[in-house]
N, C-alpha and C positions, 0 to 999 in steps of 0.2 A: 717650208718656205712660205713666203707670202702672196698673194693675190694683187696684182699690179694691175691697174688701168693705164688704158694708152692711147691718148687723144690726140689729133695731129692738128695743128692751126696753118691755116692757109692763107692766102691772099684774097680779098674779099671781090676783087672785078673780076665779073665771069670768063672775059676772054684771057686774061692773066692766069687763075686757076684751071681754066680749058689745057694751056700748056703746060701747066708743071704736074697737076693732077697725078700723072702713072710714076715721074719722080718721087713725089711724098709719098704714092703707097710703096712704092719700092723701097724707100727706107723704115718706112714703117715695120714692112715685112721683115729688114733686116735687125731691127732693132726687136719687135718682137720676139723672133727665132731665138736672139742671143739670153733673152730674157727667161724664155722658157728652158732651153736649154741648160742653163743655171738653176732649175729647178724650181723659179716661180712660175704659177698659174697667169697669163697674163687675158687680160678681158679688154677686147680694143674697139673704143667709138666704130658704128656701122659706116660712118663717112668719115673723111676730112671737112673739119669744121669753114665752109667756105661762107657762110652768110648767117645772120643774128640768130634764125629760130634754129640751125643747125646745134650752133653755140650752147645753145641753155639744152636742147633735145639730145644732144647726144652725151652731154654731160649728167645729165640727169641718169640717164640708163645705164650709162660705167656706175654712178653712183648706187644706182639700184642691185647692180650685182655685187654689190656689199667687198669692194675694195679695201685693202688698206690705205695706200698709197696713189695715187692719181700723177702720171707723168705725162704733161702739156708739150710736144713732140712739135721742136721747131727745128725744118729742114731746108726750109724756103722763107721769103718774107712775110710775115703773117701781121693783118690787122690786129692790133694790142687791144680792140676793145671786144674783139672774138674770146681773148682770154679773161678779162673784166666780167663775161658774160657765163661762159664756162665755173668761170671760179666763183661767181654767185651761185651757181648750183652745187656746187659740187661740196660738203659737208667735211669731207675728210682733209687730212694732209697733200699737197701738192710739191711736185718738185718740175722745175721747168728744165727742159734737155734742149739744147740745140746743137747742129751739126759742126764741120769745121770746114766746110766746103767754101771754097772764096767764091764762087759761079755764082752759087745761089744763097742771099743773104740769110740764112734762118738766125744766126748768131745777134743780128741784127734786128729781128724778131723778137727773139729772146730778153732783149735787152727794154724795149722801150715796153714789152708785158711787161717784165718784173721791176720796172719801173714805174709804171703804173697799178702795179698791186702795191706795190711801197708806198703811194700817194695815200692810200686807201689804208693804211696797216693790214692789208691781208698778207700774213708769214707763209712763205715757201723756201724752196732752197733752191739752189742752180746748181746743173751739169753742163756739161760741154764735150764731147771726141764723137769716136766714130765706135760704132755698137760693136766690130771686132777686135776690142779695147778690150780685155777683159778687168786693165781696173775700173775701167768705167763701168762696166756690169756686175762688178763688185759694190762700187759706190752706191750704184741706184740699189742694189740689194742690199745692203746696210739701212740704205735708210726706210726703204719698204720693209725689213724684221722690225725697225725700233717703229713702227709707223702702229704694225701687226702687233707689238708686245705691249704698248702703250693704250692701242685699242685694246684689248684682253682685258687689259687693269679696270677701266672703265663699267660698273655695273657690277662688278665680282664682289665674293661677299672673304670676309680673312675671320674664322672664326680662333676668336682668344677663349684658351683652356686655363682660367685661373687669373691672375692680376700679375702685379709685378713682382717678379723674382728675386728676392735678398735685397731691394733696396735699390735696382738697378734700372735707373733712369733712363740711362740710352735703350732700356728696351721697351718704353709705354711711348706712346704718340699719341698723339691731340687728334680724335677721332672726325673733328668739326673738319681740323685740314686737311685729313685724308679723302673725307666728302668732297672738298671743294678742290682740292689738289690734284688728287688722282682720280674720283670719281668712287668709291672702295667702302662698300658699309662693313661694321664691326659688327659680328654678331658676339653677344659675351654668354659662354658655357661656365658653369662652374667643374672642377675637376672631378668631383662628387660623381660625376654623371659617367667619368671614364671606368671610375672603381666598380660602381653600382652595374654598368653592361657587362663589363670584363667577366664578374658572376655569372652571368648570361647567358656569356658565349659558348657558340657551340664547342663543346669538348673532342667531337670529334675532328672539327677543324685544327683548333688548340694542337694537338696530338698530332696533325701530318705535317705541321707548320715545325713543330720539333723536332719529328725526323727529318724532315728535309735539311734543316740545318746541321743535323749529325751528319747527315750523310754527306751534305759536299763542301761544308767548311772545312779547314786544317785542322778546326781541334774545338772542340767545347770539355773545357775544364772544368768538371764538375769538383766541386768539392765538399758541397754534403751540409754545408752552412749559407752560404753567400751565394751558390749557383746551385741547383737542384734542377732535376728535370720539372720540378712543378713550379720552381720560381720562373724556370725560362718559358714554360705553357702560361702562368698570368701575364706575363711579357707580351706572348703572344695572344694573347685573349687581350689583351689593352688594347693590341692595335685590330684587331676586329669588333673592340668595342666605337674607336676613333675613326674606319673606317665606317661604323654604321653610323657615327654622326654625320662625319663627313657630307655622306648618301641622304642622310635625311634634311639636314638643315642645307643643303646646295651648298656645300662651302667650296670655295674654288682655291684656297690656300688656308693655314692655320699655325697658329702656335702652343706648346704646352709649358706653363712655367713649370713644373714638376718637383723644383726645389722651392721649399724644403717640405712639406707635407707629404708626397709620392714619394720621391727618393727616401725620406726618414719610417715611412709607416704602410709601404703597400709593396713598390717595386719603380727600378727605375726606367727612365721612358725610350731605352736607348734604342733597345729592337723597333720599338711601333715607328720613332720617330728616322732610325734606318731604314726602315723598311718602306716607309709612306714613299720616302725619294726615292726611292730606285723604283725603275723601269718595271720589275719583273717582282712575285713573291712565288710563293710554290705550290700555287694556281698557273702557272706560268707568265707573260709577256701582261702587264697595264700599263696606264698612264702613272708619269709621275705624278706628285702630290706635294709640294712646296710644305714642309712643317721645320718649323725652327725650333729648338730648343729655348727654354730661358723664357718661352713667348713671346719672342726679340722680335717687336712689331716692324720695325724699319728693318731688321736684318730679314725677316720675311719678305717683308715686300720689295728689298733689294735682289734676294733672292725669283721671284716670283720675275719682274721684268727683268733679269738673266735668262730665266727659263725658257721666256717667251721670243729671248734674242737668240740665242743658241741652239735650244731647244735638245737640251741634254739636260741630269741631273742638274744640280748646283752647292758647291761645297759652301757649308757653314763651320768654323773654325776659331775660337779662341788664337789670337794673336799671344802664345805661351813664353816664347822662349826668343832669344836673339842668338846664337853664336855667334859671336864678333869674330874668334877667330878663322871661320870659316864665310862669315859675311853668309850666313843662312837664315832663315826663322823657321821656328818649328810651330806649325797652326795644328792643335790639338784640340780638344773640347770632346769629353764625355765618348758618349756611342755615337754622335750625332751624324758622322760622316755614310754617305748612301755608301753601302758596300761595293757598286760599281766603279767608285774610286780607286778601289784595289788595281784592276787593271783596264779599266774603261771597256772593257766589252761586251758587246751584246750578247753572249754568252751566259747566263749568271755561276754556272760551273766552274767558269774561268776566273770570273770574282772571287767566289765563295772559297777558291780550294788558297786562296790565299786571305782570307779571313781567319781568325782564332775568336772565340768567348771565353772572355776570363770572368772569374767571378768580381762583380765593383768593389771597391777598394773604398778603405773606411770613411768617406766624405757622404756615402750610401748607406747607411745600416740597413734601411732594406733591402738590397742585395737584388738580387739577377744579373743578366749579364752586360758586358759592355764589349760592342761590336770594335774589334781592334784589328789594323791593318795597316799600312803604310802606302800611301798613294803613289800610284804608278808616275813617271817623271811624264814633263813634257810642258809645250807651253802653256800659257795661262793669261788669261784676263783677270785680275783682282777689282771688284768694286765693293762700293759700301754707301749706300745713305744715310749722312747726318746732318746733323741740327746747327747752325752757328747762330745763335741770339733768337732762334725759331725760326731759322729760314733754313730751306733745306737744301745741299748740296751733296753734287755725287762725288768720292773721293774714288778716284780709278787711277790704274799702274797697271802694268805688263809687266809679266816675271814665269817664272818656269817652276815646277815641281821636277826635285831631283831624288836619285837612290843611289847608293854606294854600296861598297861590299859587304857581304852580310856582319859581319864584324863589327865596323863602323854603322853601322843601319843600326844595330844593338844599341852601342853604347850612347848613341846619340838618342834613342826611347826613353833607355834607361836614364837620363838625367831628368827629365819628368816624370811621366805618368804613365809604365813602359805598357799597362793592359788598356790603354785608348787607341783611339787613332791617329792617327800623324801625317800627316802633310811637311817636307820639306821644301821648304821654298825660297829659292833667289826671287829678291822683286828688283825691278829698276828704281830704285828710290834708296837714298842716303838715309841710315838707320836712324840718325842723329835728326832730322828731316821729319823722317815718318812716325818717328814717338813724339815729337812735339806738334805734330799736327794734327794725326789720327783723328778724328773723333769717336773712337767706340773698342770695346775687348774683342768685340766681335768682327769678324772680314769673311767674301764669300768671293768664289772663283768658280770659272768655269774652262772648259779647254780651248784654246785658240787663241786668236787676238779679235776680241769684238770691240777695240777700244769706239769704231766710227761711225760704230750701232749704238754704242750706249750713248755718243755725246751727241745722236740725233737723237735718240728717246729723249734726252735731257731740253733738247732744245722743244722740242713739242708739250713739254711739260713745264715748260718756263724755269728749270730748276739747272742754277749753277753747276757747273764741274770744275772740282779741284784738282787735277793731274799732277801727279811725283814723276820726279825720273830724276837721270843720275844729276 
């Protein structure tokens, strides 16, 4: 969850503030509670902002405690240039909250602040209920995650393994605007560097990274050509060679293009790049690791501020298939799905025992395996960053990951690419709609509905959202 500031504006005549004073901390205190309670950390000004040096001083110090989000807490009448003063200090994102109380104007507070921030262009947003609202503690929580994912982006480094993949545009971005857009340097690795560690690594590693997978996937299909115990150990020495970059160069998110030179003449990147996203490997419980396939620069970094709104893996997925008759899509792509998608549990057992490795199928001549599973049902957030004329916009829908009986789960594989992974999905969007407007092969999802997370990220980032629905 995010780190919330919480500063409360007052009435600036002392004998006015004399009287309402234990009011405003009394709501404070209830607005806080609810806040924490919801599992943000919330960090609250030492006073109510009653007079100018309060203003800048206690603004400054929520600031200092390295906030995401800064909430200006109107419960009473508050001088508008107390917030004018505040909001000069204060560096981050703001969102103004007033009460619904007719007694004591705060709503009226409220209004002639962000009215006077408007004179000035200083962007915030506005709330408005009573803190045991919980969609109201929802909303200000939406917008403190995208406040917290948005900040992350800022400084972090996306390292690209290779260039562009077979020709595929929607997966290279203009490095200057990621600079200036998101904050975000490019470091560039040649792939050389994955082949040459993988030699490397330790073999002892290599080898418990193997059994672990024998042991609690459904099935590893060796077949003596295409999947070998020693194709699946470079698999897994790739991604200890990709973790050791990882560690060395700081990289905070990356991509591998891996076709066609890796997939054609070493092994494919399916394990390292399952493996980076999930939660856990068999060392036990780490941090995810955002890696795209394809080195889908936008589809990472769509990915990467999901992670940071949700704070769960994030599926990457080829847009494969339509069944009209069934009004479904089937998002497939390679190994690339985090095994955690199998059944979203923290568990990885519970994952794993419904995983299979089959050996890649002839698009790989190098051969190892590819991590195959079918995603457990449930809702979902669908987003994607693209390009329109070079401007960039978020394309977002809500839709659901479904399964059927095992029968139909089959046959519906089997019309692709039955040893990948697979995601079935209802989206809220007319198919006729979303194929003509898409911009990309690529889509990525996470569980829930974050639709009012991401179109606050969007809005801090200055960058459009395109919404489908029925």
């Amino acid at each position: 969850m995010a780190r919330i500031g919480v500063i409360s504006i007052s009435d600036g005549r002392d004998y006015v503030h004399a009287g309402i004073a234990d009011f405003l901390r009394a709501a404070e205190d209830r607005l806080a509670a609810a806040l924490a309670a919801a599992g943000h950390r919330v960090v609250r000004g030492r006073a109510p902002v009653s007079d100018n040096a309060l203003a800048t001083a206690v603004a400054r110090e929520v600031a200092a405690a390295g906030v995401d989000l800064t909430v200006l807490h109107y419960a009473v009448w508050a001088f508008p240039h107390f917030t004018m003063l505040a909001a000069g200090a204060t560096p981050g994102p703001l969102l103004l909250l007033s009460n619904i109380d007719p007694v004591q104007p705060g709503m009226v507070g409220m209004l002639a602040a962000g009215g006077a921030l408007d004179q000035i262009g200083r962007a915030h947003v506005r709330e408005w209920g009573d803190p045991a609202d919980p969609e109201l503690i929802a909303a200000i929580g939406a917008h403190a995650r995208a406040a917290a994912a948005v900040g992350a982006l800022r400084g972090s480094t996306f390292g690209r393994f290779g260039g562009r993949p077979m020709g595929m545009n929607t997966a290279v971005a203009n490095t200057d605007q990621w600079q200036r857009l998101f904050g975000i340097d490019v470091e560039e690795i040649d792939q050389w560097e994955i082949v040459r560690r993988a030699e490397l690594a330790d073999p002892g590693e290599a080898r418990a990274g193997r059994e672990w997978l024998e042991r609690y996937a459904a099935g590893v299909h060796y077949d003596g050509v295409k999947l070998t115990p020693e194709l699946l150990e470079r698999q897994i020495r790739s991604y200890l060679a990709v973790r050791e970059l990882i560690s060395e160069w700081r990289l905070d998110f990356s991509g591998i293009k891996g076709q066609p030179e890796l997939t054609g003449h070493f092994a494919t990147m399916d394990i390292t790049e399952a493996i980076l996203n999930d939660p856990y490997d068999w060392n036990g419980p780490k941090q995810t690791h955002v890696c795209a396939t394809e080195a889908d620069m936008d589809g990472a970094l769509t990915m990467q501020l999901l992670k940071g709104i949700a704070g769960t893996p994030v599926l990457f997925a080829d847009v494969r298939h339509y069944h009209a008759d069934r009004d479904i899509w089937d998002l497939c792509n390679s190994g690339q799905h985090a095994t955690w998608f199998a059944a979203r549990s923290a568990d990885p057992a519970e994952n794993l025992a419904r995983v299979h490795l089959y050996p890649e199928v002839f698009f790989f001549p190098a051969g190892g395996a590819s991590v195959q599973h079918l995603a457990a049902p449930g809702e979902m957030t669908f987003a994607r960053l693209t390009r329109l004329a070079g401007e960039y916009r978020m394309q977002l829908l809500r839709g659901a990951f479904e399964t059927y009986d095992e029968p139909t789960n089959e046959a519906l594989m089997r019309q692709s690419t039955r040893e990948w992974p697979h995601a079935f999905a209802r989206l809220d969007a007319r198919a006729e709609d979303f194929l003509t407007r898409f911009g990309a092969n690529h889509i990525h999802a996470v569980p829930g509905d974050h639709r009012a997370a991401v179109r606050a990220a969007c809005g801090l980032l200055g960058v459009r959202v395109d919404e489908f629905g029925r």
